[in-house]
TIPASE-209046 format. One record per residue: residue in three letters; z, x, y of N, C-alpha, C in turn. Coordinates in steps of 0.2 Angstrom, whole numbers, padded with zeros to 4 digits, always signed. Last residue first. Example, Ala and Ser with C-alpha at 12.3 -4.5 7.8 and 13.67 -1.06 7.14 Angstrom:
! TIPASE-209046
SER+0035+0064-0011+0036+0068-0005+0039+0064+0000;ALA+0039+0066-0028+0039+0062-0022+0039+0066-0016;
//
This chain:
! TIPASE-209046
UNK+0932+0619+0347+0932+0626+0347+0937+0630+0344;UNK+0935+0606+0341+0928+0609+0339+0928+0617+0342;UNK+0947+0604+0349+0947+0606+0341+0943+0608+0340;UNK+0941+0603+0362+0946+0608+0362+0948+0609+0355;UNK+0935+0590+0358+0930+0596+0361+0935+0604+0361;UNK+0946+0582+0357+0937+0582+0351+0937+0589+0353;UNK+0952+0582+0369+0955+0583+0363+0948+0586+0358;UNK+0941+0576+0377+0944+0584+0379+0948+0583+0373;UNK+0940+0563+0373+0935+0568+0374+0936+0575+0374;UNK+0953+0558+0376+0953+0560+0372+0944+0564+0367;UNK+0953+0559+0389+0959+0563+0385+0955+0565+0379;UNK+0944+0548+0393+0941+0556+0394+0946+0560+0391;UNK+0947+0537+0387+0940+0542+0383+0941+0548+0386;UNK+0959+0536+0396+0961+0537+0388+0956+0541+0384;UNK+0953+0535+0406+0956+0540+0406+0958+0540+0398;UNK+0944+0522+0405+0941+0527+0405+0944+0535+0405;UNK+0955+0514+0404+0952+0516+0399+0948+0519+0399;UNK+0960+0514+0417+0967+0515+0411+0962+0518+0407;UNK+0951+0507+0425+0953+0515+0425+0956+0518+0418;UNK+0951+0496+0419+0946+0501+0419+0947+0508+0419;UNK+0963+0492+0423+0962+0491+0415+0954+0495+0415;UNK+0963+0491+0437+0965+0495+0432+0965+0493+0424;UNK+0952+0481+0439+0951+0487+0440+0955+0494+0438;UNK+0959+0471+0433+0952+0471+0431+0950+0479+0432;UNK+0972+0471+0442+0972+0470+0434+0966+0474+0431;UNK+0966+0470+0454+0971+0475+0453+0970+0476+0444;UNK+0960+0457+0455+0957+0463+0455+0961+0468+0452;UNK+0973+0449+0451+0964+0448+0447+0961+0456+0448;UNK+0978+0450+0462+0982+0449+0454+0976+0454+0450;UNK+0972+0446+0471+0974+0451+0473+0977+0456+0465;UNK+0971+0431+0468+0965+0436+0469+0967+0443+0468;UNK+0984+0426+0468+0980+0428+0463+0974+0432+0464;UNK+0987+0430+0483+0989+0433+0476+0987+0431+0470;UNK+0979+0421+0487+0977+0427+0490+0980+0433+0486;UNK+0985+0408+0482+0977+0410+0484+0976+0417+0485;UNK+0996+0410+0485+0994+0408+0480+0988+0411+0480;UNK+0997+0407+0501+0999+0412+0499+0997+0411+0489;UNK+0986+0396+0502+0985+0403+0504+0989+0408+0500;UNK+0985+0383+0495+0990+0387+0497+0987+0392+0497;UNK+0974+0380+0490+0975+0375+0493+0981+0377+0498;UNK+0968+0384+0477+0964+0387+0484+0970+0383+0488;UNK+0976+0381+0465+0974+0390+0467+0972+0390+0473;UNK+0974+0368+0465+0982+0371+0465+0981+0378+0465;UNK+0962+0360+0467+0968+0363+0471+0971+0368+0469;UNK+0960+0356+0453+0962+0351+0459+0966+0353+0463;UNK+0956+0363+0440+0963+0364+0445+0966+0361+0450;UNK+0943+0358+0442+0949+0355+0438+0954+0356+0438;UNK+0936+0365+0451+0939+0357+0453+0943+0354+0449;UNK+0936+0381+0453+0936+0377+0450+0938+0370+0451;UNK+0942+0392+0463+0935+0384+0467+0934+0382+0460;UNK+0945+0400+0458+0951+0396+0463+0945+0391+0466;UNK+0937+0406+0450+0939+0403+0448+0944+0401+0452;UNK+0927+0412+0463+0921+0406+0458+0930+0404+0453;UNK+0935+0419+0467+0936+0417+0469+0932+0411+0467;UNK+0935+0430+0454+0943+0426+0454+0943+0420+0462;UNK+0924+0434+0455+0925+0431+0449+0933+0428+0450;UNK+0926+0442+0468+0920+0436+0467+0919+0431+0461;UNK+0934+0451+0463+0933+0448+0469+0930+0440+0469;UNK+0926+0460+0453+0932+0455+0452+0934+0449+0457;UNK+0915+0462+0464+0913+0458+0456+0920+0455+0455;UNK+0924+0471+0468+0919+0466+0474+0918+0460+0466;UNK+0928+0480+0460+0933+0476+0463+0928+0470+0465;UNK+0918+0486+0455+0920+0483+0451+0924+0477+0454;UNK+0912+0493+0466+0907+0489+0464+0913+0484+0458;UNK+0924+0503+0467+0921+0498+0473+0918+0492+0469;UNK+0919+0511+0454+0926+0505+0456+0925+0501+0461;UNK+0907+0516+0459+0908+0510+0455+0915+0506+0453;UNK+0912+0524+0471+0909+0520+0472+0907+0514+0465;UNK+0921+0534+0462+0924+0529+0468+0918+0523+0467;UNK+0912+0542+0459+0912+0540+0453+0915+0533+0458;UNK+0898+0551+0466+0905+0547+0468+0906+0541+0463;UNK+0886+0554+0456+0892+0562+0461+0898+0555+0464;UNK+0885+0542+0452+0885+0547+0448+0889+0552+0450;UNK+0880+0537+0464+0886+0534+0459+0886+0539+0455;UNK+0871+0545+0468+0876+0542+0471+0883+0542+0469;UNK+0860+0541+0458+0863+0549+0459+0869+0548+0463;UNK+0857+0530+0462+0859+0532+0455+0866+0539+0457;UNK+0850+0530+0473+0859+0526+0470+0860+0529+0465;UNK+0839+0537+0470+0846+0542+0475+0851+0536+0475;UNK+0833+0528+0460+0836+0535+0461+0840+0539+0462;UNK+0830+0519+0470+0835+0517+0464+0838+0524+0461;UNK+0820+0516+0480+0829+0521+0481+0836+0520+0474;UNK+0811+0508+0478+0811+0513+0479+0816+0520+0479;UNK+0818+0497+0471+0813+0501+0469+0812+0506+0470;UNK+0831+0494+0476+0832+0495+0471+0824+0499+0467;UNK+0826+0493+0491+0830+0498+0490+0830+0500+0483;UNK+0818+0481+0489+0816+0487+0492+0820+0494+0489;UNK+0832+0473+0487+0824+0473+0480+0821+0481+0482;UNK+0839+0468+0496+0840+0474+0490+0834+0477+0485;UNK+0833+0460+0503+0835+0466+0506+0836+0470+0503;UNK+0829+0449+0495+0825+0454+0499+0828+0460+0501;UNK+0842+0447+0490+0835+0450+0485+0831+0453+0488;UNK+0847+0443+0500+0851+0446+0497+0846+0450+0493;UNK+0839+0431+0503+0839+0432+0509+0844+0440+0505;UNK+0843+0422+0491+0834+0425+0493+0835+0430+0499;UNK+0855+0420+0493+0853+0424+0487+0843+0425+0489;UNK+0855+0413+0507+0859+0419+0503+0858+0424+0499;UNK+0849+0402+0504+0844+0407+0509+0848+0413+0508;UNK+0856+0393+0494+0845+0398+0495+0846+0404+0498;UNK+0867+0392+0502+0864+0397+0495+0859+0398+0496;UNK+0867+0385+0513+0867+0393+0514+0863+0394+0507;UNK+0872+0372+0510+0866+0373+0513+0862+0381+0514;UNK+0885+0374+0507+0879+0372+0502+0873+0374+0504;UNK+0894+0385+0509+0892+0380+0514+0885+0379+0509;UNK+0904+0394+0500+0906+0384+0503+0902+0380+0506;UNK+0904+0405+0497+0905+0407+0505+0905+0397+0507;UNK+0903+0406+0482+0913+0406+0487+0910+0403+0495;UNK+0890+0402+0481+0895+0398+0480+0898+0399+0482;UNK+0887+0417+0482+0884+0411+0486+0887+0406+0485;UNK+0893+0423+0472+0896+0424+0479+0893+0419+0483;UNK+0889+0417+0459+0897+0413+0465+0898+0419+0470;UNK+0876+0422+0460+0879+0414+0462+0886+0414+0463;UNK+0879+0434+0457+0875+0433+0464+0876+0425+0465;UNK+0884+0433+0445+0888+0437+0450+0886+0435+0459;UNK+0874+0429+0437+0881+0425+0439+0884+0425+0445;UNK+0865+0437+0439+0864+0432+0441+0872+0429+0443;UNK+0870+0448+0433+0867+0450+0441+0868+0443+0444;UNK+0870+0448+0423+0878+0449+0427+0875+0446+0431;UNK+0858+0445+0419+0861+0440+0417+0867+0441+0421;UNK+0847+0455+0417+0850+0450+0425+0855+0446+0424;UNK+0843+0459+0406+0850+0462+0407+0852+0459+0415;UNK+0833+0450+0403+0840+0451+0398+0845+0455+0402;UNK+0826+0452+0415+0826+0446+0412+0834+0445+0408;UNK+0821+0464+0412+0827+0464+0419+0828+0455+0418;UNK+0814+0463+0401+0821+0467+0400+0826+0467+0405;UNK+0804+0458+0406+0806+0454+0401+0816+0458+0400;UNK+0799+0465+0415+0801+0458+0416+0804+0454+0413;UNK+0795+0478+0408+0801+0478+0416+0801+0469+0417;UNK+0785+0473+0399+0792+0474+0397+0798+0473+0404;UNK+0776+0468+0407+0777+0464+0404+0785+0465+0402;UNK+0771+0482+0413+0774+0475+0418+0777+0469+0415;UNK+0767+0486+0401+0772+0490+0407+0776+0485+0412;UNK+0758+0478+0397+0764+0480+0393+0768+0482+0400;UNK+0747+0481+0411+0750+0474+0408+0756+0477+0405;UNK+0745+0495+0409+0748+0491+0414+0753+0483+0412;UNK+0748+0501+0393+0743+0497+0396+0748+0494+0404;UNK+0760+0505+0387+0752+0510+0385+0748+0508+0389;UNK+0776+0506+0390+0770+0503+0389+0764+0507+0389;UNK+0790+0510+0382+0786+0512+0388+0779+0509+0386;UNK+0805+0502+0376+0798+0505+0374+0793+0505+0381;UNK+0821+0503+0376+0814+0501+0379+0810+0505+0380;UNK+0831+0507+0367+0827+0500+0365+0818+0499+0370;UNK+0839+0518+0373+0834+0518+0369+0829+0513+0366;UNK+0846+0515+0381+0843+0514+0384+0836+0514+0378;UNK+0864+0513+0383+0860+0517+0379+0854+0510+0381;UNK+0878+0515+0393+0873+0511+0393+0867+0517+0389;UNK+0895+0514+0392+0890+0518+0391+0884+0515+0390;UNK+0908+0506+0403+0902+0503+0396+0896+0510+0396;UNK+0917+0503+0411+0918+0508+0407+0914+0508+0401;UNK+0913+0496+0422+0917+0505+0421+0917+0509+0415;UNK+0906+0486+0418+0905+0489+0423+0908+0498+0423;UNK+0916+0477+0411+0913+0481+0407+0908+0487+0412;UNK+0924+0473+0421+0928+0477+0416+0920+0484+0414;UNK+0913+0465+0426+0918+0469+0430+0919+0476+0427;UNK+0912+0459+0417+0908+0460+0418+0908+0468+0422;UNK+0925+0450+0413+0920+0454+0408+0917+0459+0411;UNK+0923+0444+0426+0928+0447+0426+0926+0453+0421;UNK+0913+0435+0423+0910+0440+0427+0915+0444+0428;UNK+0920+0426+0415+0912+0431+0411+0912+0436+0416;UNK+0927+0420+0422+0930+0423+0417+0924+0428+0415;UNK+0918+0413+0432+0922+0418+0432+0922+0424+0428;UNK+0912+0405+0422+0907+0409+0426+0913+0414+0431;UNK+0923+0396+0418+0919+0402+0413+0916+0406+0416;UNK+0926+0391+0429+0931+0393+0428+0926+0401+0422;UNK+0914+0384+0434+0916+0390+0438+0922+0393+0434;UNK+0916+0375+0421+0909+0380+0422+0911+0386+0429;UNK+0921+0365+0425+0924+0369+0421+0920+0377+0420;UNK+0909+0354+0428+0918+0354+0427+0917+0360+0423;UNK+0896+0358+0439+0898+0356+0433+0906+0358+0430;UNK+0891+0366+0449+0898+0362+0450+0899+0354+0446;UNK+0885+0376+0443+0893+0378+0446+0898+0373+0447;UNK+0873+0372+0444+0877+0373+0438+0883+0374+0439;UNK+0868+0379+0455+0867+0371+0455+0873+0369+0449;UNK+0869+0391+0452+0872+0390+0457+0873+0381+0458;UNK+0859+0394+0442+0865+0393+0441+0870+0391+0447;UNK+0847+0389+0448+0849+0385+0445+0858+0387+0441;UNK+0846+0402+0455+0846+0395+0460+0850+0391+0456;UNK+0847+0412+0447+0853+0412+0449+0852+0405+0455;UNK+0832+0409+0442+0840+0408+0437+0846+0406+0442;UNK+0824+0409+0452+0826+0403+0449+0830+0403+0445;UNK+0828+0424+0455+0830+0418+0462+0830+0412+0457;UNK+0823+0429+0444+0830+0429+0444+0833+0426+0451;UNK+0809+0428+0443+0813+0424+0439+0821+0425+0440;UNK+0807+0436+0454+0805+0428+0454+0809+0426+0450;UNK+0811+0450+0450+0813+0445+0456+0811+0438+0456;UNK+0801+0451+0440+0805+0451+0439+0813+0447+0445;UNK+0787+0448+0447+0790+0446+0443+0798+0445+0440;UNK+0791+0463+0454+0790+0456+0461+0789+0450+0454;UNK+0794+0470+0444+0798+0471+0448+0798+0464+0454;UNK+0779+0473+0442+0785+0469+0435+0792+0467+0441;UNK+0773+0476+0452+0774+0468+0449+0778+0468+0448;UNK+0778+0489+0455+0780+0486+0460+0777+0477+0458;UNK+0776+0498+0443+0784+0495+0446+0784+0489+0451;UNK+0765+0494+0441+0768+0493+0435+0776+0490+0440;UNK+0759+0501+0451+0757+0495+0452+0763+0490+0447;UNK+0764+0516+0450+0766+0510+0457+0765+0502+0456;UNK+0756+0518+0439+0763+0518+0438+0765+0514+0443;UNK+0742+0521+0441+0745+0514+0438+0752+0512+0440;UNK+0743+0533+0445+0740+0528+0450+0741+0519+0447;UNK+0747+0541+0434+0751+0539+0440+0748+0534+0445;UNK+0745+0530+0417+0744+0536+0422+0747+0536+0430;UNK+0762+0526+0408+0755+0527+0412+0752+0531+0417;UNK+0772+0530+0403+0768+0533+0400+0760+0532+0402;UNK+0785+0522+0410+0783+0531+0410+0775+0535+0407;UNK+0786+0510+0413+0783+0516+0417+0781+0520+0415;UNK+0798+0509+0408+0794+0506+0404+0787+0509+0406;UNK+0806+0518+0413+0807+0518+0406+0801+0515+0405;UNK+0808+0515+0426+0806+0519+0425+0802+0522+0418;UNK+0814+0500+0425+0808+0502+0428+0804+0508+0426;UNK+0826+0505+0419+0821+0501+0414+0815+0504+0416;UNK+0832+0511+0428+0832+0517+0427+0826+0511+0420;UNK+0833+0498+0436+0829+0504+0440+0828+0510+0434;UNK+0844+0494+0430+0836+0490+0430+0833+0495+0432;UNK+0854+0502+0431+0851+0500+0424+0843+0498+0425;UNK+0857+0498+0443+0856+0506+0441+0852+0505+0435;UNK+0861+0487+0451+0854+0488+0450+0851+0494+0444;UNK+0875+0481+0453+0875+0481+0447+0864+0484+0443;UNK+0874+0488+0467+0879+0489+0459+0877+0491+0455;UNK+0865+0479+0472+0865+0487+0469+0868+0489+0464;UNK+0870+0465+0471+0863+0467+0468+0862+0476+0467;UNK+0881+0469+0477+0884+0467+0471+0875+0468+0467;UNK+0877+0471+0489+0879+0475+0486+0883+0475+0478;UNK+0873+0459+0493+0868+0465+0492+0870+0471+0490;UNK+0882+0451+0491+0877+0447+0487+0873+0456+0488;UNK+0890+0454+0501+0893+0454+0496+0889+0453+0493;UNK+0883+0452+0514+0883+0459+0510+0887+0461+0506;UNK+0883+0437+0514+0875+0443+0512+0877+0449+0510;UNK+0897+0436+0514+0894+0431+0506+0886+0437+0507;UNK+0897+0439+0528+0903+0443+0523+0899+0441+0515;UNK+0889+0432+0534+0887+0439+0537+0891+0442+0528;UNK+0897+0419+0533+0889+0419+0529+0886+0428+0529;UNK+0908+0424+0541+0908+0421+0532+0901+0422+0529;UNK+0907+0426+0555+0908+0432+0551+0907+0430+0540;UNK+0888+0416+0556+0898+0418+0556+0896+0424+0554;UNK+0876+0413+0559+0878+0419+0562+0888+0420+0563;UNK+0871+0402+0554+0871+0407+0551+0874+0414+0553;UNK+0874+0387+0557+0878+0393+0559+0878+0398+0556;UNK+0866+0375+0564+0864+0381+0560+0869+0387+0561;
//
């Protein structure tokens, strides 16, 4: 039972900070759906939908992890999560769709249903970092053992990440690379490439290195192009 490498220790706090990351959305749903009950309800709203909402995403990301070693399928579950990376930087998220519930139930129903639709990075993301770390037997306990530790955090302290991120813009570049990271090592454990990305190190390390730089800058790039030209808009309108 070698749960105590430096590798199993490196896959848990890449699984818990890939579940922050990518938490900000769902935490601000929680809220969302939340809002309109009275206060003594609101705790209970967040803290099922929330212990439902976790349940379905240990059996998603279980079963995509089982899924991974279907031909070809690490190569797409990359590629998606490269998207995901990207879109990570530089995607404006409108929130207007979710409807606050009138009834406990609704309230808990929506937060289950919408961390449901928008778990979908989350899950990927969380299966090939428990995938990269190789040792089959770890996944369970990685990705449940990753959920717990973040789950608290993302209910309670979803807030003060938020705010985080917000005043340290850095810190979601961070969160892109580890996702680019983790989408370029689910595509060097492809089997249909028989090797020829992991097998050589020097190969292996520069593509990786390729991958992130690439994802990361192509974030930046675009986010400086909107802010030009947000300041261009705003300097004619006066």
């Amino acid at each position: 039972m070698d749960f105590f490498t430096v590798e199993f220790f490196t896959a848990l706090l890449t699984i818990v900070f890939i579940d922050l990351i990518l938490a900000g959305d769902n935490a601000i749903v929680i809220g969302l759906a939340a809002r309109k009950l009275p206060q003594h309800q609101q705790k209970k709203a967040v803290i099922w939908g929330t212990v439902g909402a976790v349940g379905i995403r240990v059996i998603a990301t279980l079963l995509v992890v089982q899924l991974l070693s279907v031909p070809w399928l690490n190569l797409v579950g990359g590629l998606l999560l490269l998207w995901i990376a990207f879109k990570l930087l530089v995607q404006e998220d409108s929130h207007d769709n979710i409807k606050a519930g009138n009834t406990l139930w609704q309230s808990i129903r929506t937060i289950i249903i919408a961390d449901a639709a928008m778990g979908i990075d989350n899950v990927i993301a969380v299966a090939g970092a428990a995938k990269g770390s190789s040792h089959g037997e770890h996944e369970i306990i990685l990705v449940i053992l990753g959920l717990i530790i973040s789950v608290p955090v993302v209910v309670w302290g979803s807030t003060l990440f938020i705010k985080l991120i917000n005043k340290y813009e850095w810190i979601v570049y961070v969160g892109s690379a580890v996702l680019a990271y983790t989408a370029s090592k689910m595509i060097t454990h492809e089997k249909q490439f028989h090797g020829a990305l992991d097998e050589n190190k020097a190969i292996y390390w520069a593509f990786i290195i390729v991958v992130v730089i690439v994802t990361v800058g192509s974030g930046y790039f675009v986010n400086k192009r909107k802010q030009a030209a947000a300041a261009q808009k705003s300097s004619q309108s006066h």
